[in-house]
C-alpha positions in Angstrom: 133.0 91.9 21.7 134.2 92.1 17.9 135.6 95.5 16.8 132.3 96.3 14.8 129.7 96.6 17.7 132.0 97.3 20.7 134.8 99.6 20.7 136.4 100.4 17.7 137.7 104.1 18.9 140.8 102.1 20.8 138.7 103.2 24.3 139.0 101.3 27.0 135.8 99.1 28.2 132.6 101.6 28.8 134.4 104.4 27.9 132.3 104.5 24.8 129.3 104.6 27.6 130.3 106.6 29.8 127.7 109.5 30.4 128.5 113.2 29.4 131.7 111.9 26.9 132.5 114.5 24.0 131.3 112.9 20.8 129.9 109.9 22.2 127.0 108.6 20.7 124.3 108.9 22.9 125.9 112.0 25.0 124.2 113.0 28.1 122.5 116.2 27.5 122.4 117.8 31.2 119.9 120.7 30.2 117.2 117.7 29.4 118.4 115.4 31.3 118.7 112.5 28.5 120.5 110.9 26.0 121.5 112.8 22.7 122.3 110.9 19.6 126.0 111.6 18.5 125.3 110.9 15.2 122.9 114.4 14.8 125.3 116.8 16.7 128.4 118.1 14.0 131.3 117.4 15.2 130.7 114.0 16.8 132.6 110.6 16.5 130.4 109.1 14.6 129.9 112.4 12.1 133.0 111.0 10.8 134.3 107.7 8.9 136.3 105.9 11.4 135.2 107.8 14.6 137.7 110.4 14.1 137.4 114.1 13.7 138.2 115.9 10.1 142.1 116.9 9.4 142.7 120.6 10.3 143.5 120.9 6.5 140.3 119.4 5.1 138.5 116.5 4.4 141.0 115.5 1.4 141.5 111.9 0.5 145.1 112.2 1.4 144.4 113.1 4.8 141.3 110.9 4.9 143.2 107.9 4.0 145.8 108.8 7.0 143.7 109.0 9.6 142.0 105.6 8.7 145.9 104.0 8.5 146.2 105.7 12.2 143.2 104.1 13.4 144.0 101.2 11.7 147.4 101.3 13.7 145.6 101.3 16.5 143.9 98.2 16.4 140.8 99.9 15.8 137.9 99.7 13.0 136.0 102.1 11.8 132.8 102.7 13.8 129.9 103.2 11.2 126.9 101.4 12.5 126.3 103.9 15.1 125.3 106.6 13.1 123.0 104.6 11.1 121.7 102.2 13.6 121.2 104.5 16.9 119.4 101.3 18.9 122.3 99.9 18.3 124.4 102.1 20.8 121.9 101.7 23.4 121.7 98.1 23.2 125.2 98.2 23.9 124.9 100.1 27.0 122.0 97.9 28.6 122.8 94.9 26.9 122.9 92.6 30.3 119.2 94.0 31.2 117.9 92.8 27.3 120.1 89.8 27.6 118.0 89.2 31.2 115.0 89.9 30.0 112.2 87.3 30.1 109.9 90.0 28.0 109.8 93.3 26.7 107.6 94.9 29.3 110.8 94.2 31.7 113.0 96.3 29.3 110.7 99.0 29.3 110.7 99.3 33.2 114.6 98.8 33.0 114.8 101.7 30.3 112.9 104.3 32.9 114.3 103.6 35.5 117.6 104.4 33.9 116.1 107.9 32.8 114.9 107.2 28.8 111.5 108.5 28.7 109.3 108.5 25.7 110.6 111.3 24.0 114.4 109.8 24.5 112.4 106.8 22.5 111.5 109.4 19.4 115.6 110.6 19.2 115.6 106.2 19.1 113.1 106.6 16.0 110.3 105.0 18.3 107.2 106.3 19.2 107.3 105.4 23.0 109.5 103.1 25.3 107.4 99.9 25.3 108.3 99.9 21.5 112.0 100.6 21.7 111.9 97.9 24.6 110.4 95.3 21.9 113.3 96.3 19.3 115.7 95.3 21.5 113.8 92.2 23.2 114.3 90.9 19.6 117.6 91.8 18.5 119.6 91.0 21.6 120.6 87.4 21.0 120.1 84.8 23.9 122.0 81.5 24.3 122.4 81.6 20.3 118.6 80.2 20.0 115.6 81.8 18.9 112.9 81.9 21.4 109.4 82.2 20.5 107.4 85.7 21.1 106.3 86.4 25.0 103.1 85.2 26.8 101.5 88.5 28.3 102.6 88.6 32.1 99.8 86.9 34.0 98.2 88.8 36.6 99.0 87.7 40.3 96.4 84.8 41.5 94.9 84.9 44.6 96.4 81.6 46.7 94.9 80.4 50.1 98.0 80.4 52.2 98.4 84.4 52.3 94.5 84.9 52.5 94.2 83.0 55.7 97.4 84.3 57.1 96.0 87.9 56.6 93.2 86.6 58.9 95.3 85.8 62.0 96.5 88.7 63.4 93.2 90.2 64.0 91.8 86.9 65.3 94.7 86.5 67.8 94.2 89.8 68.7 90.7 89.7 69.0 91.3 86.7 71.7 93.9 88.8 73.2 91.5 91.6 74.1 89.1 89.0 74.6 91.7 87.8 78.0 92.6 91.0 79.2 89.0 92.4 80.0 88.2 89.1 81.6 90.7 89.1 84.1 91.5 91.6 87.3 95.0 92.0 88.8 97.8 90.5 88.0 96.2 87.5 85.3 95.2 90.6 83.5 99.1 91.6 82.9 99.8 88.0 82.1 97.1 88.0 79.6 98.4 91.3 78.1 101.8 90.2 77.5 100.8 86.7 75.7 99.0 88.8 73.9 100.9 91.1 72.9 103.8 88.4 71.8 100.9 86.3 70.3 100.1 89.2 67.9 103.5 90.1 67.0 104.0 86.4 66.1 101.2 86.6 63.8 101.5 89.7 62.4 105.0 88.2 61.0 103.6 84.9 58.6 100.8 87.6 57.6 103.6 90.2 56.5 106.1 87.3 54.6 103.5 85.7 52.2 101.2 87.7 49.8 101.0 91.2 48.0 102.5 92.7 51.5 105.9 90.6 51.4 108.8 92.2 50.8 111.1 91.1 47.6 114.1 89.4 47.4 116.2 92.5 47.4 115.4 94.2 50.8 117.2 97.2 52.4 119.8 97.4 55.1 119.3 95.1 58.0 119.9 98.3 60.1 117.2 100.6 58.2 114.6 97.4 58.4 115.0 97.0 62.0 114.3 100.8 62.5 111.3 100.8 60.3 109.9 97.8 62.3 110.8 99.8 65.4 109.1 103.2 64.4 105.9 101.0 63.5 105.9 99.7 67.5 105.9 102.7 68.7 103.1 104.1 66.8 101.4 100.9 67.7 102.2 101.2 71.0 100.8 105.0 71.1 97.8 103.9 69.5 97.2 101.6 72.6 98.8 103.9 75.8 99.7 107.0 74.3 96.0 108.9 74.3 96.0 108.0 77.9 99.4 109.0 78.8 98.7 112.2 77.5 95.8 113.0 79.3 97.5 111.8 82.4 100.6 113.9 82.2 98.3 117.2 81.2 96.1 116.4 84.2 99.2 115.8 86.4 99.3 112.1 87.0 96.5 109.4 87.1 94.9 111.0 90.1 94.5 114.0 88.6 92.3 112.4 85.8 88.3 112.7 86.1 86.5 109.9 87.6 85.8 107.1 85.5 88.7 107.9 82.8 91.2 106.1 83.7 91.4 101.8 84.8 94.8 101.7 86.1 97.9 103.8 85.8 97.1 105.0 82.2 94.5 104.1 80.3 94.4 101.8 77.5 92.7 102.4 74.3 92.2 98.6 72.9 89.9 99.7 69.6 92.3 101.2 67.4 94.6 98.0 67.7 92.0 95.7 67.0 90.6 97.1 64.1 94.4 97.8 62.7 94.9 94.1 63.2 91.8 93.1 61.6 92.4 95.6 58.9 95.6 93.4 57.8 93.0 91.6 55.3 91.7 94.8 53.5 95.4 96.3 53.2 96.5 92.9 51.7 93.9 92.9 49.5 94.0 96.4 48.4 97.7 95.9 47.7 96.7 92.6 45.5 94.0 95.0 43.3 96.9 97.2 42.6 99.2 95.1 41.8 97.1 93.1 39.5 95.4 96.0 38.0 98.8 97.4 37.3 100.1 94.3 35.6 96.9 94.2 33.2 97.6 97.7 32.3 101.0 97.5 31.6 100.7 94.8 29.3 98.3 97.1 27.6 99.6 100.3 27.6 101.6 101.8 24.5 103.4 105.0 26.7 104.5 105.5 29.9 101.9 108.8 30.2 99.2 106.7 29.5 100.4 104.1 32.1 100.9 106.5 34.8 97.5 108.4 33.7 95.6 105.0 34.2 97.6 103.2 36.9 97.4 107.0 39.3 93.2 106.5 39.6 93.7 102.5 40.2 95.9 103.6 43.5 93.7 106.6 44.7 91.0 104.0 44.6 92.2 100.9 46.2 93.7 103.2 49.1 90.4 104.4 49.2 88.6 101.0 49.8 91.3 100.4 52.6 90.6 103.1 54.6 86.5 102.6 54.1 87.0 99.0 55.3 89.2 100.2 58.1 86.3 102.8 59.2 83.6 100.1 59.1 86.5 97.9 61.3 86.9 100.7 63.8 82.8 101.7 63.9 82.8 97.6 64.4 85.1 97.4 67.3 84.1 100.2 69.1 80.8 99.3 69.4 81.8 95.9 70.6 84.2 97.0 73.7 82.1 100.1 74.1 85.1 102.5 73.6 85.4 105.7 71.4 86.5 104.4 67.8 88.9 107.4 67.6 88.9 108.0 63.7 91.1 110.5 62.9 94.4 109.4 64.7 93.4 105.3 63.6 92.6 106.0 60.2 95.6 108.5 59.8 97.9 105.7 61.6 96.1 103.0 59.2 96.8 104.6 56.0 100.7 105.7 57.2 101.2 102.2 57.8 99.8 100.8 54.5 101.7 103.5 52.4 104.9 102.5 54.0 104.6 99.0 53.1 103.7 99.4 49.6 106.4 101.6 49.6 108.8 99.0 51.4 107.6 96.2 48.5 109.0 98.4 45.9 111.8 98.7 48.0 111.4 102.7 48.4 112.5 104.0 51.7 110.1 105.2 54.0 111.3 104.9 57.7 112.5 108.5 58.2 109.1 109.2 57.5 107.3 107.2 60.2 110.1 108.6 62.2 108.8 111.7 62.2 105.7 110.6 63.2 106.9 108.9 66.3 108.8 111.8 67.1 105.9 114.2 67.0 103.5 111.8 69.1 107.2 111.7 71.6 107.8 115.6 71.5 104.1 116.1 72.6 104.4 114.1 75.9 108.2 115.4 76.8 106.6 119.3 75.9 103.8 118.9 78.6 106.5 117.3 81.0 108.8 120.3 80.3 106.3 122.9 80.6 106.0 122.2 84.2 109.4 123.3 85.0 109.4 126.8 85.9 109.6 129.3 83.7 108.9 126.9 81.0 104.8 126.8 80.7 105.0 127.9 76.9 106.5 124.8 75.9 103.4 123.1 76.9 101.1 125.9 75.5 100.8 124.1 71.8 100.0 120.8 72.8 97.8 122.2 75.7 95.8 123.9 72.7 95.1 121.3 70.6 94.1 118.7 73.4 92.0 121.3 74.4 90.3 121.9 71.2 90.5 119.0 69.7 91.2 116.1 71.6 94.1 114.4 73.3 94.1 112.1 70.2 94.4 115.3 67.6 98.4 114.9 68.2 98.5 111.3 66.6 96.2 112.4 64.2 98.3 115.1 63.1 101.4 113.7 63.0 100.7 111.0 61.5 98.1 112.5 58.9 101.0 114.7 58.1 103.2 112.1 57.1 100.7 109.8 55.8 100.0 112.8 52.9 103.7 112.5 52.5 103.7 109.1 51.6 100.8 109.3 49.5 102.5 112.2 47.3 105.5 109.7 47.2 103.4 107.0 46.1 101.6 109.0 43.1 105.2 109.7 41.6 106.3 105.8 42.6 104.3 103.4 42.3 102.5 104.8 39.3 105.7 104.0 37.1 106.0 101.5 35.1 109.1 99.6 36.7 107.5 99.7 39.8 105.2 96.9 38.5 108.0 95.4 36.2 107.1 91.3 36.6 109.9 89.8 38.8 109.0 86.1 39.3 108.1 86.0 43.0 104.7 84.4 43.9 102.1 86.0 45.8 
């Protein structure tokens, strides 16, 4: 870096960057939370020729032409483009993200999510992000050649592979359920567990290719492994846990009506189909997002009018998931002649769909379907508890709403309740613009 763009205040590398600095050039201003130009606040570095501050006896060419020999001492220049050129300073600062940059729409999503909004773009003497993000696109030099102006980021295609794969989970698991109520005695458990292990190894191509795959940078190993832990057990109390309920409330399976129960607890087998099968429709809906996002980010001028057009495209696409997942549970139950169970499915379906859009943008989301897992878990060991003595009111809750509502109202409120969470967290998310910044990965 030459002593006119980088450092020319004899400061050691980034302190001319570094956020909240007296008299830098783009000071952090922690009442708005954004950048201030140095060059319009008195007293700044760059108010001054040579980045100093005035003599305490005046600005007199005596002492004007000292402080330039001091600086000049140094090893310093003086620092004049600053003032003049403001992009200039913040081109410095994010030089390796414009240097990157295959386009200026990627500049923009860099610039947000590093806090400049569009009225930090108007201190910049722009009129919104996306055109501060195409000043520096062009000024920032790359491998000393000019390259011509970007192609508009193409919208993701729709490929074969990741459409069919979408389609196995809920045909394995269709043959699965298929086994199991075909058989008696012990077959029947053998047919269960293949089947079980045969949809958990198609669930896994399905989840790795398409608009549900996760990027190249994923989380922890640790905080993946308890997401994909959280999401068996809400499987798993989608399948068992309605029935376990009932048989714990009723005191064991022999305290259960006739006819409720076939074995130990009963299985609920039309929530998991239809989830399975739904694996299509989630895909999907996550492939109209993501494509309707990338045509409106190539065409928006502001990041309002992004996040007012991009908010509607969301609401509606979760919308057709959770119609096609209704017509999939109305489907299934009718088929294996079993109660669809709406609430607690649909609240489990759209929980699990917000936490993967959330995962692909790499947002963190399993403390939340922790807390559902823990509610479905706390209403079983409550009931339990209640029986010891002296303890009935712990049991007096849960006892209330399966009563009123339903053994299956506990699923559907905990996991409704954290489905709305991830819903609000996706409005303020995935509705900004480097959320849908083009990164280069096929779907």
């Amino acid at each position: 870096m030459n002593g006119e763009e980088g450092g020319a205040v004899n400061a050691g590398p980034g302190e001319l960057d570094r956020p909240g600095r007296p008299g830098a050039a783009d000071a952090w201003d922690t009442r708005s939370e954004e950048w201030l130009l140095g060059a319009d606040q008195p007293g700044s570095v760059d108010a001054f020729p040579g980045g100093g501050s005035p003599a305490p006896g005046g600005d007199s060419p005596g002492s004007r032409a000292a402080a330039e020999d001091t600086a000049g001492s140094r090893g310093s220049t003086p620092r004049r483009g600053a003032a003049a050129d403001p992009v200039k300073t913040l081109m410095h600062r994010h030089r390796e993200l414009c240097e990157r940059a295959v386009d200026p729409l990627e500049i923009a999503a860099g610039l947000e999510v590093h806090g400049v909004t569009d009225r930090t773009a108007a201190r910049f003497r722009h009129r919104d992000v996306f055109s501060l993000a195409e000043e520096l696109y062009a000024r920032v030099p790359r491998d000393g050649d000019r390259r011509p102006p970007p192609e508009p980021v193409p919208a993701p295609r729709v490929r074969a592979d990741w459409a069919l794969l979408t389609l196995l989970p809920g045909t394995v698991c269709a043959a699965a359920v298929t086994g199991v109520r075909l058989t008696e005695g012990r077959p029947r458990l053998v047919a269960a567990a293949v089947g079980v292990l045969a949809v958990a190894l198609a669930v896994r191509p399905a989840l790795r290719r398409g608009p549900l795959a996760l990027p190249v940078r994923t989380p922890a190993r640790h905080t993946a492994t308890g997401t994909r832990a959280w999401t068996c057990w809400l499987l798993a109390y989608a399948l068992l846990g309605d029935g376990l309920l009932r048989a714990v409330m009723h005191g064991g399976p022999d305290g259960l009506p006739t006819g409720a129960a076939h074995g130990p607890w009963p299985v609920t087998t039309t929530p998991v189909l239809a989830l399975t099968l739904a694996c299509a429709p989630a895909a999907w809906s996550a492939h109209l997002l993501t494509a309707g996002a990338r045509r409106r980010l190539a065409s928006s001028r502001g990041l309002e009018e992004f996040t007012g057009a991009v908010q509607p495209l969301l609401l509606g696409t979760f919308a057709l998931f959770l119609g096609a997942l209704t017509a999939l549970l109305a489907l299934c139950g009718a088929a294996l002649g079993e109660p669809a169970g709406y609430p607690a499915a649909l609240a489990l379906g759209a929980l699990l769909l917000l936490a993967r859009l959330l995962a692909v943008h790499n947002v963190p989301q399993g403390p939340t379907l922790a807390a559902a897992a823990a509610t479905e878990a706390a209403a079983v060991a409550l009931v339990l508890a209640g029986r010891l003595p002296g303890c009935a009111f712990l049991a007096a809750p849960v006892d209330a709403l399966a009563d009123a509502w339903g053994a299956g109202s506990v699923p559907a409120l905990g996991c409704g309740a954290a489905a709305l969470a991830l819903l609000l967290r996706a409005t303020r998310t995935l509705t900004r613009a480097s959320a849908h910044a083009p990164t280069g990965d096929p779907q």
